[in-house]
N, CA, C and O of each residue as an XYZ file, in Angstrom:
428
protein
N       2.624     10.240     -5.050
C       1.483     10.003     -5.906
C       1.913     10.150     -7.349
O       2.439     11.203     -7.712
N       1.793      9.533     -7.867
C       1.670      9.397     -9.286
C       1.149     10.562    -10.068
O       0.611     11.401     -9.346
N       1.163     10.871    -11.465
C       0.819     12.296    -11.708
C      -0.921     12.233    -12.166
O      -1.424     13.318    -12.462
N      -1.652     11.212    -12.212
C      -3.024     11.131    -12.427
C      -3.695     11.412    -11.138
O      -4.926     11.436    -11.163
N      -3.006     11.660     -9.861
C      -3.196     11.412     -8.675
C      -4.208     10.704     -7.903
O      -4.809     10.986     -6.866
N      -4.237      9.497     -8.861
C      -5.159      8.158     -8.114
C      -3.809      6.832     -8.365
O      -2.839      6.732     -9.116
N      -4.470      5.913     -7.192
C      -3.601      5.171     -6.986
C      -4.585      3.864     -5.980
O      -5.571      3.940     -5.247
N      -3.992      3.116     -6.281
C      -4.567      1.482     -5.776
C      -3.665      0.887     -4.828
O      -2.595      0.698     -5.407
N      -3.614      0.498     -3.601
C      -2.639      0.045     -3.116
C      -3.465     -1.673     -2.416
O      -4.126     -1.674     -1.378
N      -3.296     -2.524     -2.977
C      -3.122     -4.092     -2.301
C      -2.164     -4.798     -1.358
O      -0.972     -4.509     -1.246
N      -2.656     -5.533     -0.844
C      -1.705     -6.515     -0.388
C      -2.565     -7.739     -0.774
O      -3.786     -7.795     -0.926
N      -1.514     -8.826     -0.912
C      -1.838    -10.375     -1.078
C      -1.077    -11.552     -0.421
O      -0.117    -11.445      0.341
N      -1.542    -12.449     -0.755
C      -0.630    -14.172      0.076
C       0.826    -13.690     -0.512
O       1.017    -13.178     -1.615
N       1.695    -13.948      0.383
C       3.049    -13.967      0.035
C       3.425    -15.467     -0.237
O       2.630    -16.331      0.134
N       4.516    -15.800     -0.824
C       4.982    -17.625     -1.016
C       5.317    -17.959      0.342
O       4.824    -18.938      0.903
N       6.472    -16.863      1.115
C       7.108    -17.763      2.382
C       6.439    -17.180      3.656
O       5.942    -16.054      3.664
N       6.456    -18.206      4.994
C       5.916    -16.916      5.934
C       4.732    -16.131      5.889
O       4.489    -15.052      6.430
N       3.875    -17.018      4.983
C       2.989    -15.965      4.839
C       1.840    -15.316      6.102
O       1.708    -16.170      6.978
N       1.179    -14.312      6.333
C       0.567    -14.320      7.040
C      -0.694    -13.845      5.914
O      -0.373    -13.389      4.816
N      -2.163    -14.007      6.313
C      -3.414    -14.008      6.081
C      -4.366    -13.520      5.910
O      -5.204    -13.859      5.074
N      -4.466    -12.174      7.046
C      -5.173    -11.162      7.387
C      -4.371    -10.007      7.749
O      -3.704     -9.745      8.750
N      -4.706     -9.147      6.254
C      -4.000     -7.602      6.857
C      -4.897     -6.413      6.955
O      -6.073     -6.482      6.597
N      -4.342     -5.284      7.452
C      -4.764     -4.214      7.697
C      -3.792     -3.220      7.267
O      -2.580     -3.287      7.469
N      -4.790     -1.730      6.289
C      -3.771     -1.255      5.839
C      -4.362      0.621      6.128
O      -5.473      1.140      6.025
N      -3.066      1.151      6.492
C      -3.627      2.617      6.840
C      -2.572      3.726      5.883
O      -1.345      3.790      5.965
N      -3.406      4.481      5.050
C      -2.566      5.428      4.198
C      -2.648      6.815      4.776
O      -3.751      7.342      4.922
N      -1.390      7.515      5.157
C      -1.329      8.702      5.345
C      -0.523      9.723      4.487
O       0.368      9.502      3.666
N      -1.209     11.188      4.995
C      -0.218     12.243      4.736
C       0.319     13.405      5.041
O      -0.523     14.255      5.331
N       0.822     13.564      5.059
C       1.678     14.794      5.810
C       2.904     14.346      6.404
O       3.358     13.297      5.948
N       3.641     15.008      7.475
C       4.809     14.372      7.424
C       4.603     14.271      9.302
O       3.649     14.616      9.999
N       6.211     13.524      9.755
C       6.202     13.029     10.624
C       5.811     13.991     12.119
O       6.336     15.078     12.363
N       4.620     13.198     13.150
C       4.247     14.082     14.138
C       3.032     15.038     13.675
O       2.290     15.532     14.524
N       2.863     15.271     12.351
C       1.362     15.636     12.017
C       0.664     14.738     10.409
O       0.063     15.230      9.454
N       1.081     13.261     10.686
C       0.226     12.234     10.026
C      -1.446     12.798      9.841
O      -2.026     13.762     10.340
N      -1.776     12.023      9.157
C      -3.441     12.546      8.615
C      -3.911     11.500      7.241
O      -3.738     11.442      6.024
N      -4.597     10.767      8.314
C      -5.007      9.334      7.543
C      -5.795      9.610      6.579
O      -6.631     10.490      6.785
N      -5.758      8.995      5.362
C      -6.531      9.176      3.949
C      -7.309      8.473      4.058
O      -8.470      8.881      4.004
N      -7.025      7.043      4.271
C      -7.520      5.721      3.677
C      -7.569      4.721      4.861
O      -6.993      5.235      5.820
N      -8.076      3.389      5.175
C      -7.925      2.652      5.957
C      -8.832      1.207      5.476
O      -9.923      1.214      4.906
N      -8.301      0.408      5.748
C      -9.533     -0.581      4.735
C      -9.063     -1.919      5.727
O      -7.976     -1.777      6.288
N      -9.615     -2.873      5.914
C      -9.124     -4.306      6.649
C      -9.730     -5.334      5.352
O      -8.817     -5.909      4.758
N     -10.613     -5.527      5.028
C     -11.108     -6.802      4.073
C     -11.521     -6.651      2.528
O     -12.140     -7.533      1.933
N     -11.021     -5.165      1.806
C     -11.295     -5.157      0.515
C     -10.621     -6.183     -0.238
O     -11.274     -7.063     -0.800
N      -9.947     -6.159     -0.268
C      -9.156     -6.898     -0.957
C      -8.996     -8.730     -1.799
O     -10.052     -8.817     -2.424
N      -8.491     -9.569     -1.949
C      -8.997    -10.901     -1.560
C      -9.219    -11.485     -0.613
O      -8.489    -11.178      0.330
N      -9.857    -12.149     -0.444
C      -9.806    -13.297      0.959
C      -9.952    -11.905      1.648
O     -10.602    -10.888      1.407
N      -9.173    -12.251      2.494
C      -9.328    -11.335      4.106
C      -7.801    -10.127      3.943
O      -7.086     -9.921      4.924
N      -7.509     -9.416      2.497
C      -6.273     -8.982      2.031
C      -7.271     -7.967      2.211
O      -8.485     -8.107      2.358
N      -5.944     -5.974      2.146
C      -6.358     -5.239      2.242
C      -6.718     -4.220      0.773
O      -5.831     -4.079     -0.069
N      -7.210     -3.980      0.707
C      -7.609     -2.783     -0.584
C      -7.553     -1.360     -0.877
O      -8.745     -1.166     -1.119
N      -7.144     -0.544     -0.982
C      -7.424      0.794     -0.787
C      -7.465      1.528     -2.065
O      -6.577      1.033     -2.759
N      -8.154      2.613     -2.817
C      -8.237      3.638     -3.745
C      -7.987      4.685     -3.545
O      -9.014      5.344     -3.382
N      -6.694      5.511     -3.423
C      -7.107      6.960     -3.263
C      -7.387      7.670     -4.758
O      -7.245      7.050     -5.812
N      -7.869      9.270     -4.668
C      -8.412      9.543     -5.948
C      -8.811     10.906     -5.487
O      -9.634     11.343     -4.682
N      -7.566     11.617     -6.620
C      -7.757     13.083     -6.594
C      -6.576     13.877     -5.639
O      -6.710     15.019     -5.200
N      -5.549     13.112     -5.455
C      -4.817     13.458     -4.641
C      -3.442     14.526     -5.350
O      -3.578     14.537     -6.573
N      -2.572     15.133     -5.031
C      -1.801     15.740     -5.802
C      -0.407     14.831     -5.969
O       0.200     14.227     -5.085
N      -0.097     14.936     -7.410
C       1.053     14.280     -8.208
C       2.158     14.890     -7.541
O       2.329     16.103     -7.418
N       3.118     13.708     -6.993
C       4.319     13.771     -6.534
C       3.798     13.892     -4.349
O       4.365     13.780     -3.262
N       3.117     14.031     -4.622
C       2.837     13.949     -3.028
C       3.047     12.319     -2.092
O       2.654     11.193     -2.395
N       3.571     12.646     -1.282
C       4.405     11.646     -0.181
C       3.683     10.735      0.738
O       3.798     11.166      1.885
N       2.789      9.340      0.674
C       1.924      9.053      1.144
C       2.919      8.205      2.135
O       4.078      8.115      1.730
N       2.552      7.454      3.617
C       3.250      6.701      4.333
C       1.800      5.572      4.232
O       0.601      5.848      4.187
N       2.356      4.523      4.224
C       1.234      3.000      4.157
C       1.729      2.450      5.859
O       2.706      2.943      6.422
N       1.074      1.636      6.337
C       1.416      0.915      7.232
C       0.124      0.022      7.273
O      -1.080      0.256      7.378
N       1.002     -1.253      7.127
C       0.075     -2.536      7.034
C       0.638     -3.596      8.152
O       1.820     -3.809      8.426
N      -0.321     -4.095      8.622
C      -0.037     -5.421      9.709
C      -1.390     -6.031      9.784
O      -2.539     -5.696      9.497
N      -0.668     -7.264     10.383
C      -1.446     -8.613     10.491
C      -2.937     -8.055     11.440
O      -2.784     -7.363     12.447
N      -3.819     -8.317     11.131
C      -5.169     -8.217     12.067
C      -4.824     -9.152     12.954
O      -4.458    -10.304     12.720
N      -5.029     -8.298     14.587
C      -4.808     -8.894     15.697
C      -3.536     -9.383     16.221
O      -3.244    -10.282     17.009
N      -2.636     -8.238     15.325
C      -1.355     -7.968     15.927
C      -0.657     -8.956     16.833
O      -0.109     -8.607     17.879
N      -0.704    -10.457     16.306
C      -0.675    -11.659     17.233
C       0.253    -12.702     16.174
O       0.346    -13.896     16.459
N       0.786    -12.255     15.191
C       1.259    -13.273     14.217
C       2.166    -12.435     13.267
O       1.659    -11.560     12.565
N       3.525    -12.698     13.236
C       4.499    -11.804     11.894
C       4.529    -12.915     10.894
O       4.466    -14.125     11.117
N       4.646    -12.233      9.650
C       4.742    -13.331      8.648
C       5.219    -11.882      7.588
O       5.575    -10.769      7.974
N       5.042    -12.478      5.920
C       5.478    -11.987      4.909
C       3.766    -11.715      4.212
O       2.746    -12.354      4.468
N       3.990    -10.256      3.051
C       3.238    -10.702      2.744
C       3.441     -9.985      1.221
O       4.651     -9.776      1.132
N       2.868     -9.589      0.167
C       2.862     -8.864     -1.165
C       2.041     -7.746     -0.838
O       0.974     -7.804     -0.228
N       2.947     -6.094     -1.553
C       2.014     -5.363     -2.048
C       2.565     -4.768     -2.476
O       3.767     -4.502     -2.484
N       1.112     -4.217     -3.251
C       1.408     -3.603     -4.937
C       0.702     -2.240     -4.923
O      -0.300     -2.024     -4.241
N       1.195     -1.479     -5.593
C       0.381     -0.109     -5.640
C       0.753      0.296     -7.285
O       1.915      0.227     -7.687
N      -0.179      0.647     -8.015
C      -0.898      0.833     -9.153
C      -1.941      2.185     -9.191
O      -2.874      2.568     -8.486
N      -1.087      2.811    -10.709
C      -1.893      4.150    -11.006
C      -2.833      3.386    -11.962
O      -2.183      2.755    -12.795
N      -4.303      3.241    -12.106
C      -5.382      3.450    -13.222
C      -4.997      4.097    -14.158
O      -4.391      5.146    -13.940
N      -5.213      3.704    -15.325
C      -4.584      4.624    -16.601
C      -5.902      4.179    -17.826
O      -6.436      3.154    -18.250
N      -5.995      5.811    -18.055
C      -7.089      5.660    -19.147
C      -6.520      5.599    -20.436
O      -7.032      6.126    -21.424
N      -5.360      4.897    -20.437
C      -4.313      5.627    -21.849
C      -4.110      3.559    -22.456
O      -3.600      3.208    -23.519
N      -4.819      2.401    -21.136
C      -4.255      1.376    -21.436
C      -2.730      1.026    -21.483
O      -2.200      0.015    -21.944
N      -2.184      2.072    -20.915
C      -1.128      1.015    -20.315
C      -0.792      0.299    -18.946
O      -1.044      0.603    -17.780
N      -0.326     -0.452    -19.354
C       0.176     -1.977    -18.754
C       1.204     -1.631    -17.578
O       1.071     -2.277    -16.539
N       1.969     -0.905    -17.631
C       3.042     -0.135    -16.404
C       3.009      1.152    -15.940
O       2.651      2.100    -16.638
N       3.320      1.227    -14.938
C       3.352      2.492    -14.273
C       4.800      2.831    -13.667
O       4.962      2.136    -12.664
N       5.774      3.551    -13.887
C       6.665      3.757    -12.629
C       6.515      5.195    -11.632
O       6.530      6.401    -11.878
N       6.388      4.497    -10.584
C       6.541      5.528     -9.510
C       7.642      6.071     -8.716
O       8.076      5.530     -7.699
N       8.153      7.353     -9.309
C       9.769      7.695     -9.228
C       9.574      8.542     -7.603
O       8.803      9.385     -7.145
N      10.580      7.870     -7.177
C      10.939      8.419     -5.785
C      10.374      7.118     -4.931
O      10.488      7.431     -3.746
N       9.932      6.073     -5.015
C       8.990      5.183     -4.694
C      10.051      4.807     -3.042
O      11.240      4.568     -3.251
N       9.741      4.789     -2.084
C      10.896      4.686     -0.240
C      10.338      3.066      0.136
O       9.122      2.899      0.038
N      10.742      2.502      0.338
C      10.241      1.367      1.136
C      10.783      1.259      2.649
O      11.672      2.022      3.027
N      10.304      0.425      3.386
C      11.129      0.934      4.960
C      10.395     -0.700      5.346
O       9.323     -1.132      4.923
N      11.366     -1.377      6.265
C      12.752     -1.101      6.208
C      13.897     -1.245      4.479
O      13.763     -2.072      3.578
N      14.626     -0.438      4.554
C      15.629     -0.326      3.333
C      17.012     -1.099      4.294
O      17.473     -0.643      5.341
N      17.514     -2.499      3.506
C      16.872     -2.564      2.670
C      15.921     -4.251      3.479
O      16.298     -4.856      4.482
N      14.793     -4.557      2.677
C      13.489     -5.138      2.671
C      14.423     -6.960      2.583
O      15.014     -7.504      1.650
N      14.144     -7.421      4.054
C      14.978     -8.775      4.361
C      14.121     -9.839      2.819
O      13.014     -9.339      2.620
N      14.270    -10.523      2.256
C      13.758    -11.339      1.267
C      14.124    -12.404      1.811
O      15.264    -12.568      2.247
N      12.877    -13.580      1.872
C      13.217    -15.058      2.227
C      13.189    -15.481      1.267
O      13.414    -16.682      1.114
């Protein structure tokens, strides 16, 4: 988490492969005692996923897991996660940031 400890996490249309409809689940704690924050299927655009967390503690270790609704179709897709900033700026970096799989196949 970021040190404001709110955070936005999207997904959107990817260019290649794309698939359409996602689903997205944010947890925390660590492995074997997970503990879902967040869960969202259609905030987002179109039929993309959305999530806000808010109030969470800075530097804390969230796991995302997103897939296709109806687990019937792999494809590619975009996402972005974004701290809100009342300060107006334009970037955020999120240090320690893991992606999985490492490293992330690119078509």
């Amino acid at each position: 988490m970021p040190s404001s400890g709110n955070l936005t996490i999207e997904t959107s249309l990817a260019d290649d492969y794309p698939i359409f409809d996602t689903v997205m689940e944010v947890y925390s704690g660590s492995s074997g005692a997970l503990i879902e924050i967040a869960c969202d299927n259609n905030n987002g655009d179109d039929l993309f996923s959305n999530v806000t967390i808010i109030g969470r503690t800075s530097g804390e270790v969230l796991l995302i897991h997103v897939w296709e609704f109806g687990y019937d179709f792999k494809g590619n897709f975009n996402i972005c996660a974004r701290s809100p900033s009342s300060l107006g700026l334009e970037h955020n970096t999120f240090e320690g940031f893991i992606y999985y799989p490492n490293p992330v196949k690119i078509y």
